[in-house]
MIKOL-438135 format. One record per residue (C-alpha): residue in one letter; x, y, z. Coordinates in nm, 2 decimals, decimal comma, always signed. Each point is the difference from the previous one (the first is absolute). Layout:
<sites>
{"A" {X Y Z}}
...
</sites>
This chain:
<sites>
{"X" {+7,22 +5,52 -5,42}}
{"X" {-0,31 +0,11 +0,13}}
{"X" {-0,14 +0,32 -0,30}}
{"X" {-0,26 +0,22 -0,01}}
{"X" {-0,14 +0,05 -0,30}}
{"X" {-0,26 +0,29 -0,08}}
{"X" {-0,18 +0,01 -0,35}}
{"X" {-0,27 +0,14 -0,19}}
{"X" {-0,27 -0,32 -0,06}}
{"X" {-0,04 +0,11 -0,36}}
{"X" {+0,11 -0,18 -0,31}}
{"X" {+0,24 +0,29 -0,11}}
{"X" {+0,39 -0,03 -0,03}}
{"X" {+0,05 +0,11 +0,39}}
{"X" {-0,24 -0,28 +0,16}}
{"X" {+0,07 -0,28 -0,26}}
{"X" {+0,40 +0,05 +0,09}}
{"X" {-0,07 +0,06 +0,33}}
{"X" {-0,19 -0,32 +0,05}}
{"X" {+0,23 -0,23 -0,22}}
{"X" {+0,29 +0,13 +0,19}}
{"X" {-0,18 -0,11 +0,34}}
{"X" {-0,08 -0,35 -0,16}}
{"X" {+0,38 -0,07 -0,13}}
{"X" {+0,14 +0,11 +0,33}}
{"X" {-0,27 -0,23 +0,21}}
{"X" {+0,09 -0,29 -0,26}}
{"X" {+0,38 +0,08 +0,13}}
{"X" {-0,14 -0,07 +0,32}}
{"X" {-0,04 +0,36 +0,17}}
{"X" {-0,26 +0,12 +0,19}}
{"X" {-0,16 +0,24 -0,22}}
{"X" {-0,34 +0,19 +0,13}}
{"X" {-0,16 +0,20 -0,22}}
{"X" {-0,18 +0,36 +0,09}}
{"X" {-0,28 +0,15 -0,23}}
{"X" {-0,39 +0,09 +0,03}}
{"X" {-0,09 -0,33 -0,22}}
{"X" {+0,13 -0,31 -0,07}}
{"X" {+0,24 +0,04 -0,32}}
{"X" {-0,12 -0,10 -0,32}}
{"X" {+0,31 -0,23 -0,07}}
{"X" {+0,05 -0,17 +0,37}}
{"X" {-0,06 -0,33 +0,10}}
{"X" {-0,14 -0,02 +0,34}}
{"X" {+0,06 -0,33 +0,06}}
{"X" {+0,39 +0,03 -0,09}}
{"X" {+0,27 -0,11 +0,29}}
{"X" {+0,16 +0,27 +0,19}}
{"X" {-0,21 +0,28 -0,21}}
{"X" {-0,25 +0,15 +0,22}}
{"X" {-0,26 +0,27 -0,03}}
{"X" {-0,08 +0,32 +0,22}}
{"X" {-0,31 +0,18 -0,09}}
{"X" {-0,05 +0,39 +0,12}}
{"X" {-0,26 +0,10 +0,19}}
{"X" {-0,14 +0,32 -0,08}}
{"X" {-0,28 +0,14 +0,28}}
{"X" {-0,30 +0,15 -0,21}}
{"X" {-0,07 +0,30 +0,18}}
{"X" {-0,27 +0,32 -0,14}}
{"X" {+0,24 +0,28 +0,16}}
{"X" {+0,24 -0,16 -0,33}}
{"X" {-0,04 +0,14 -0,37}}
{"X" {+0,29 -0,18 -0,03}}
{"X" {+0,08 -0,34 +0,19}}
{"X" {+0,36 +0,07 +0,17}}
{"X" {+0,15 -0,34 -0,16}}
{"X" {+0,36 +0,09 +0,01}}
{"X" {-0,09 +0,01 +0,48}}
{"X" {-0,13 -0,32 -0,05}}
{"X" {+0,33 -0,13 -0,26}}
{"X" {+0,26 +0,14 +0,27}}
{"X" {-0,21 -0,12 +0,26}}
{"X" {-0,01 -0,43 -0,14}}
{"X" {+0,37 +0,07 -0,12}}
{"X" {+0,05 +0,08 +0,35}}
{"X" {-0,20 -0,35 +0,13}}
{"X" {+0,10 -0,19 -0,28}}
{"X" {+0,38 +0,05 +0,08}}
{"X" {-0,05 -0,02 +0,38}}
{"X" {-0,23 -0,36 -0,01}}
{"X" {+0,23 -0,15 -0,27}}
{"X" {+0,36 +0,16 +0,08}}
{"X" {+0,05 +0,14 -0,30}}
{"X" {+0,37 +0,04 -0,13}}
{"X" {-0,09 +0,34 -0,25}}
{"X" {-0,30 +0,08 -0,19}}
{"X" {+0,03 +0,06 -0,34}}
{"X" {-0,31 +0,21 -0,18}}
{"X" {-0,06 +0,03 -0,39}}
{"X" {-0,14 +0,32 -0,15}}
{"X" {+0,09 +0,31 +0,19}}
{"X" {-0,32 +0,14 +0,08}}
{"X" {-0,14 -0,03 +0,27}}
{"X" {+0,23 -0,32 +0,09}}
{"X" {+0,36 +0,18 +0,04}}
{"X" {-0,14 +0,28 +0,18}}
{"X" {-0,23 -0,25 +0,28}}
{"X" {+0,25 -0,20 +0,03}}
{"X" {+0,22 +0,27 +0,13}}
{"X" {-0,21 +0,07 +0,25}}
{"X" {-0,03 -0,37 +0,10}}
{"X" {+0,41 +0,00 -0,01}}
{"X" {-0,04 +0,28 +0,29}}
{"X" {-0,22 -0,17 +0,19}}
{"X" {+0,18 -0,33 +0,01}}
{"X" {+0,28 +0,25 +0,08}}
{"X" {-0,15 +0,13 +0,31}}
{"X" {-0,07 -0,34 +0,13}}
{"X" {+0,39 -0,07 -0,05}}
{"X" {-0,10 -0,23 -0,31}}
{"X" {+0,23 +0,12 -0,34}}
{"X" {-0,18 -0,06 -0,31}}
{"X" {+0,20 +0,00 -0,32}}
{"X" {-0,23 +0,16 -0,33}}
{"X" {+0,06 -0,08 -0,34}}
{"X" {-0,17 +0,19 -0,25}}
{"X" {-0,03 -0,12 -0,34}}
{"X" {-0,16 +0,28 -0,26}}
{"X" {-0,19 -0,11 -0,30}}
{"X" {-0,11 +0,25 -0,21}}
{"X" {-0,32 +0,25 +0,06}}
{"X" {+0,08 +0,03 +0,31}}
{"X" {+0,25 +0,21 -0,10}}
{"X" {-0,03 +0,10 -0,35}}
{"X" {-0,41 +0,11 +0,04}}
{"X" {-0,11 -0,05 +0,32}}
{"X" {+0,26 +0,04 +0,19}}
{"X" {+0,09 +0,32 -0,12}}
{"X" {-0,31 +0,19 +0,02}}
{"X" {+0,00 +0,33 +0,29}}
{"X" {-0,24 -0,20 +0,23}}
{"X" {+0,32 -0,36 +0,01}}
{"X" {+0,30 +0,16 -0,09}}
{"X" {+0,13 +0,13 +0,36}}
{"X" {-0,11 -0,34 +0,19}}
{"X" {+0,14 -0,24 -0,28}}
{"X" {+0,33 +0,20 -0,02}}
{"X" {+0,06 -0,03 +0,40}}
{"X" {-0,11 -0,33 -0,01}}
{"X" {+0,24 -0,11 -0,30}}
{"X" {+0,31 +0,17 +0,20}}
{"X" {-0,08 -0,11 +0,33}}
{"X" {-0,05 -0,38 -0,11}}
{"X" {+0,29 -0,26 +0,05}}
{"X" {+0,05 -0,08 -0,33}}
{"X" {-0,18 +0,13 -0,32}}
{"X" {-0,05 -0,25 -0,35}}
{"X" {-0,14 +0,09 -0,31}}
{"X" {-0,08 -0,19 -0,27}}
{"X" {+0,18 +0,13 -0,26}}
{"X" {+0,28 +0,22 -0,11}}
{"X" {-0,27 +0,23 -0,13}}
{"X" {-0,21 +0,01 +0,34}}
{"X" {+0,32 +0,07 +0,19}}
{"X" {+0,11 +0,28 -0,26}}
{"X" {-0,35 +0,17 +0,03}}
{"X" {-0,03 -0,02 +0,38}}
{"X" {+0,32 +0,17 +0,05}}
{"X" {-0,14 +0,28 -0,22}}
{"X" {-0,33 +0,03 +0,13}}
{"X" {+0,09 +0,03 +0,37}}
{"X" {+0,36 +0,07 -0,04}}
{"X" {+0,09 -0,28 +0,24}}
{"X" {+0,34 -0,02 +0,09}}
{"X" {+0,00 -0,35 +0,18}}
{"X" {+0,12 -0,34 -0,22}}
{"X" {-0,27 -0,14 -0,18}}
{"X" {+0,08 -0,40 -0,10}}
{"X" {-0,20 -0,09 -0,33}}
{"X" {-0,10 -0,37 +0,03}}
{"X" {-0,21 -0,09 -0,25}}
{"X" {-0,34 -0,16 +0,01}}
{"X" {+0,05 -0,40 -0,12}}
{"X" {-0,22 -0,27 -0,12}}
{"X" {-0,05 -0,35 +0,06}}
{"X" {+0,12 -0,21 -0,31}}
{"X" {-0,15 -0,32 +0,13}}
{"X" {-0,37 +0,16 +0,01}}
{"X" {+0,03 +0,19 -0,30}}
{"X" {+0,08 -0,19 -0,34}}
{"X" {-0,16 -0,13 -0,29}}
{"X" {-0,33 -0,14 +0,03}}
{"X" {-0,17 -0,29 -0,20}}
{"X" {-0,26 +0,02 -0,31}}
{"X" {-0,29 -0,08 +0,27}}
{"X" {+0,05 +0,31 +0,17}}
{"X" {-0,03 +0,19 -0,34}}
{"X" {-0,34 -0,16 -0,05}}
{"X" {-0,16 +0,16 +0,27}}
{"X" {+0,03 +0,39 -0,08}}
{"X" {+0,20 +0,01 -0,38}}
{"X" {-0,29 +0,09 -0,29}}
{"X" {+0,03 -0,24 -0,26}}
{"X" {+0,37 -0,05 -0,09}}
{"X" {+0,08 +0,37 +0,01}}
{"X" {+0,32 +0,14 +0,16}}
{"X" {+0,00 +0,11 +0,34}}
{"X" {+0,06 +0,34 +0,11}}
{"X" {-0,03 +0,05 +0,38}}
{"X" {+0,01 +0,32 +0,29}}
{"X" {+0,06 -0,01 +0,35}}
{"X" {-0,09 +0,28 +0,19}}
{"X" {-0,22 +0,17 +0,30}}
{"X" {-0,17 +0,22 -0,27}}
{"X" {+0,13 +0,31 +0,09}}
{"X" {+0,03 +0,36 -0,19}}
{"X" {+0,42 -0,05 +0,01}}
{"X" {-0,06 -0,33 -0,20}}
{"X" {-0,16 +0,14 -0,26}}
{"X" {-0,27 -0,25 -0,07}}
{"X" {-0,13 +0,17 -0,28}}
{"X" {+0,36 -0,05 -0,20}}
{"X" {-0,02 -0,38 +0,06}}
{"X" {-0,37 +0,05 -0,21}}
{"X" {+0,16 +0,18 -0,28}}
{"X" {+0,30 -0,24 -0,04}}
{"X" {-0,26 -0,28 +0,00}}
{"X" {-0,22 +0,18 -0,27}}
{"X" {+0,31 +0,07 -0,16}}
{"X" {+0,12 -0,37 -0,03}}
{"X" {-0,35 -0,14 -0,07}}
{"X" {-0,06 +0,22 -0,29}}
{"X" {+0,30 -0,20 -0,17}}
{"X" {-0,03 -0,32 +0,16}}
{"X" {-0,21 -0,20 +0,19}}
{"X" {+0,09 -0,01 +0,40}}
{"X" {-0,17 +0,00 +0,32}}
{"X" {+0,08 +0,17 +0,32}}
{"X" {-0,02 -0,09 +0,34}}
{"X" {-0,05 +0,29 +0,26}}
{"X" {+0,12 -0,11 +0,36}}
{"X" {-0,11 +0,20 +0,32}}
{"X" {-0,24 +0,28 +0,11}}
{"X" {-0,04 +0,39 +0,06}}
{"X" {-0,11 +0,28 -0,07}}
{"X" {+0,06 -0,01 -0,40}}
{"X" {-0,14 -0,34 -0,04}}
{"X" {-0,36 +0,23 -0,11}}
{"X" {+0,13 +0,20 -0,24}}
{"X" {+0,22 -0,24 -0,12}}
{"X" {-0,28 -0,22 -0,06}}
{"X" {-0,24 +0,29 -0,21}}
{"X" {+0,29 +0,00 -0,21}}
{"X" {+0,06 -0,31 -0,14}}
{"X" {-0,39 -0,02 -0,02}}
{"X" {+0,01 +0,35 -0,22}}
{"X" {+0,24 -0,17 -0,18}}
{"X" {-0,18 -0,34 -0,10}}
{"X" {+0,26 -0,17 +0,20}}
{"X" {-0,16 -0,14 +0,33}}
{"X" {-0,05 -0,34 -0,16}}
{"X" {+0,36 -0,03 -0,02}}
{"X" {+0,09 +0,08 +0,35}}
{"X" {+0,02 -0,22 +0,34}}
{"X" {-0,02 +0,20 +0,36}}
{"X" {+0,17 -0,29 +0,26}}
{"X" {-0,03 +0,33 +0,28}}
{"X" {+0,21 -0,08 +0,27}}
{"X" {+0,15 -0,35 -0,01}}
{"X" {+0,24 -0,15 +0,24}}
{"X" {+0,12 -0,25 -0,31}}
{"X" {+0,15 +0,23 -0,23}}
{"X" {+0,28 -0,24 -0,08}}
{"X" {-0,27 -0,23 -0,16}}
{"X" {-0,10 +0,32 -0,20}}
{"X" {+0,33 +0,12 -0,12}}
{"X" {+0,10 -0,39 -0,12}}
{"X" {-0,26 +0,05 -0,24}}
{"X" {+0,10 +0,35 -0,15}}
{"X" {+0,18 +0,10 -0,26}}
{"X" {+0,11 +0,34 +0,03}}
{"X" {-0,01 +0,18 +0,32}}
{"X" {-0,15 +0,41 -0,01}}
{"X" {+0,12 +0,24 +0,29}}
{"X" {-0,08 +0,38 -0,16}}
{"X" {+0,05 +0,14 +0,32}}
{"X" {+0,08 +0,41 +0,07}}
{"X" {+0,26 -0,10 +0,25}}
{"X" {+0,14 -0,35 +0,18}}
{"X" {+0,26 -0,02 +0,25}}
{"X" {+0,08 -0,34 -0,09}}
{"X" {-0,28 -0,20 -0,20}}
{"X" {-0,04 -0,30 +0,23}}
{"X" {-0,33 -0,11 -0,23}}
{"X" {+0,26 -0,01 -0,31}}
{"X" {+0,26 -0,22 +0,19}}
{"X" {-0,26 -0,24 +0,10}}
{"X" {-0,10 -0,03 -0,39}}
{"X" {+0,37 -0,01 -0,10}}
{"X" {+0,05 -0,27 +0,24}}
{"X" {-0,31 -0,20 -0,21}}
{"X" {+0,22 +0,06 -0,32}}
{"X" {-0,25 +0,27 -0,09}}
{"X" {+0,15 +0,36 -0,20}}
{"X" {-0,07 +0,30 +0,15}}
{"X" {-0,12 +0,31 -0,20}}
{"X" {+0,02 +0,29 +0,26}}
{"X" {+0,11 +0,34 +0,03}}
{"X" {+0,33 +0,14 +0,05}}
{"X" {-0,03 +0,15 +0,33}}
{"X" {+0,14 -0,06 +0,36}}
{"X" {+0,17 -0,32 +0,08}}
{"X" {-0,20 -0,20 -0,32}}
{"X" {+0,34 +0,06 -0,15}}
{"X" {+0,18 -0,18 +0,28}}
{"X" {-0,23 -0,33 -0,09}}
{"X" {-0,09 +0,01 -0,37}}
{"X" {+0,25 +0,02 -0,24}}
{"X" {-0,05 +0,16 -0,30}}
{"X" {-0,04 -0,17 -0,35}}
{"X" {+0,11 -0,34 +0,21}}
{"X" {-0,28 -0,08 +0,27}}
{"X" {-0,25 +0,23 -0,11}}
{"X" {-0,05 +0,33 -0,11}}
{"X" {+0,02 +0,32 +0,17}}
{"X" {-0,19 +0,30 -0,16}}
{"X" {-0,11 +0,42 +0,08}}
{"X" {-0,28 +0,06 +0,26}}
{"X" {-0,31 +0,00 -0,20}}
{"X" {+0,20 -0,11 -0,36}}
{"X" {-0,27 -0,29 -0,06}}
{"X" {+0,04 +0,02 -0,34}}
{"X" {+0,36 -0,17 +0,07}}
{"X" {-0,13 -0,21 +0,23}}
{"X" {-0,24 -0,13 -0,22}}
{"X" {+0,30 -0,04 -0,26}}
{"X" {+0,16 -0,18 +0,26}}
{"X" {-0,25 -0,26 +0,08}}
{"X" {-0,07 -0,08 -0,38}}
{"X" {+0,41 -0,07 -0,04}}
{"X" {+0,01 -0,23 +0,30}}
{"X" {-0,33 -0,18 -0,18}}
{"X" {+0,10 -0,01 -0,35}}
{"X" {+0,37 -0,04 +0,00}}
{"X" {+0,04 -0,38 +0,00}}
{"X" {+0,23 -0,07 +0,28}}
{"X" {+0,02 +0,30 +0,17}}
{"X" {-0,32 -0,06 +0,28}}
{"X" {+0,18 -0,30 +0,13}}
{"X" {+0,39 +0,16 -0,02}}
{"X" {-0,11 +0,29 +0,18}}
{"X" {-0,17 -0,24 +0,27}}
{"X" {+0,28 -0,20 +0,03}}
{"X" {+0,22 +0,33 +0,05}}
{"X" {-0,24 +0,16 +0,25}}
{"X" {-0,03 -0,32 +0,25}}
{"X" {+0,40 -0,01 +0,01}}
{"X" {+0,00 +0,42 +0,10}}
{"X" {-0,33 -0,13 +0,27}}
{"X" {+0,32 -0,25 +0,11}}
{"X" {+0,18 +0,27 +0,11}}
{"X" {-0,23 +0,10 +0,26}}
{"X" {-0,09 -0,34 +0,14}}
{"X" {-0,15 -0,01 +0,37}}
{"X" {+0,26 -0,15 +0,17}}
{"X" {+0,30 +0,22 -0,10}}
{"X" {-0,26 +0,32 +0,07}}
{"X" {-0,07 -0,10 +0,33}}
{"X" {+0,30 -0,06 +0,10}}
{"X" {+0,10 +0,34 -0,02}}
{"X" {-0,29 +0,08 +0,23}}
{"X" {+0,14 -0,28 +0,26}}
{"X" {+0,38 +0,18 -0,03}}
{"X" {-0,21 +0,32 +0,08}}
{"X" {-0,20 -0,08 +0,25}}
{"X" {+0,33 -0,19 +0,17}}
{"X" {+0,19 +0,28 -0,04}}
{"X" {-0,24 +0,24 +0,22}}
{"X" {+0,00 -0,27 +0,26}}
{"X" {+0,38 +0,02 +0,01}}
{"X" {+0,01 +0,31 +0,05}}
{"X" {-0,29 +0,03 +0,23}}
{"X" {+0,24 -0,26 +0,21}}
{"X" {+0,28 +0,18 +0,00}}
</sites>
């Protein structure tokens, strides 16, 4: 098949699936061509049958506001025309699903019929998505793609409330690669670990919904009783504040900022115990990748964590802002002889079960399935 695949660049869930799923099916030996405003964070340029299309967006003074979802529609449009595309599939729904209806029309008009496949992945829906200003472009947009995936049972559950779509929704679940991410070797430890403490480690792009200051607390929490270090693993617009308080604290020396790092399997085959606080997650892609480095999760209960972690076997799953538990958590995977490397072994065999192969296949039955259609 020859896809279209359009993506955010960043290192969040949508971009990082989006660009692995572009990379396995180019490694399967599609034609895969990817569509963003950057190069993503997790492609490989230089990869077989994985190419990249960067958007063009004209600065002009007349613009407050550059009109990038003309210029998406309009390289969708090129892209699918110069490389005869089969369908396009675009990650995150805003502004992809709604430019690349419009592209769909245009091919249309020029007798060229475009199969969409939308795949929701969160805050797109959930926060973003369902603000006044989204809400009426992302619900047209859902119903009028081909086909619509969400990541979780929870995503799928919530968009049907929010918008009060009507139209089949197909959760297929973000996946991991078990080859990349797995247990690392005592020289990796060496470069970040303090001393022979235990490793506590968070993933995240520093947002208000991951709670950043609840990752400090837990930390200040555990350290109180034993010692530990923690590893803090991207970059936003908490990153500050977090910062001023671990200092007010007396904690900074205990702390290691990586920002954003296109290695974090090296990073979580070092850890010990995994922190994702977060006020909502449609499915916890961060978490998986550290269950699938025999890492525990300690997380909240909320969205589609509950399809990943399981309770009391691969991790812990605890109240929206309860860091009290959390912390109680942490020190029982520590202290409890046994238990940190059970509960790793537990959470790599549930990562198992959403191995990249068996995922993307479900995205190849899809994506054959609107081209049988369209044929018919």
């Amino acid at each position: 098949m020859r896809i279209g695949i359009v993506c955010h660049p960043t290192f969040g869930g949508s971009g990082v699936l989006a660009t692995e799923l572009g990379a396995h099916l180019a490694r399967q030996g599609h034609s895969v061509h990817v569509i963003s405003y950057a190069m993503p964070a997790r492609m490989d340029a230089f990869q077989e049958n994985l190419f990249f299309h960067e958007v063009q967006i004209q600065d002009y003074p007349l613009f407050q506001y550059q009109p990038y979802e003309l210029a998406l529609s309009s390289m969708m449009v090129s892209v699918a025309q110069r490389e005869k595309l089969d369908l396009l599939h675009v990650h995150y729904a805003i502004p992809h699903a709604y430019a690349a209806y419009m592209a769909r029309k245009i091919l249309e008009d020029q007798g060229i019929p475009m199969p969409v496949v939308t795949t929701l992945h969160g805050t797109d829906i959930t926060l973003v998505g369902k603000h006044p200003s989204y809400s009426p472009a992302v619900r047209f947009s859902i119903e009028h793609s081909s086909a619509v995936t969400a990541v979780s049972e929870s995503l799928r559950r919530d968009t049907e409330r929010i918008f009060g779509t009507v139209r089949e929704i197909q959760v297929i679940p973000n996946f991991v690669d078990l080859l990349r991410f797995g247990q690392g070797g005592p020289q990796s430890m060496d470069r970040v670990a303090l001393a022979d403490a235990p490793v506590l480690v968070h993933v995240s792009n520093f947002r208000k919904v991951k709670r950043i200051k609840d990752v400090v607390d837990v930390f200040a929490r555990v350290r109180a009783q034993i010692p530990v270090c923690l590893i803090m693993v991207g970059d936003g617009p908490e990153r500050l504040r977090a910062e001023e308080d671990l200092a007010s604290r007396g904690l900074q020396d205990s702390v290691r900022w990586i920002g954003n790092s296109a290695h974090v399997e090296h990073i979580l085959a070092m850890s010990d115990v995994f922190l994702l606080p977060s006020e909502t997650e449609s499915f916890g892609l961060a978490a998986l990748e550290a269950m699938a480095s025999y890492v525990p999760v300690v997380a909240t209960n909320v969205g589609g964590l509950p399809e990943v972690v399981d309770h009391g076997k691969t991790g812990y799953l605890e109240r929206v802002g309860d860091t009290a538990a959390m912390a109680n958590d942490v020190l029982e995977i520590l202290t409890t002889p046994g238990l940190r490397l059970e509960m790793g072994r537990l959470a790599r065999a549930k990562a198992e079960q959403f191995e990249m192969t068996a995922v993307g296949n479900q995205y190849l039955e899809l994506y054959q399935k609107l081209l049988d259609e369209q044929a018919n």
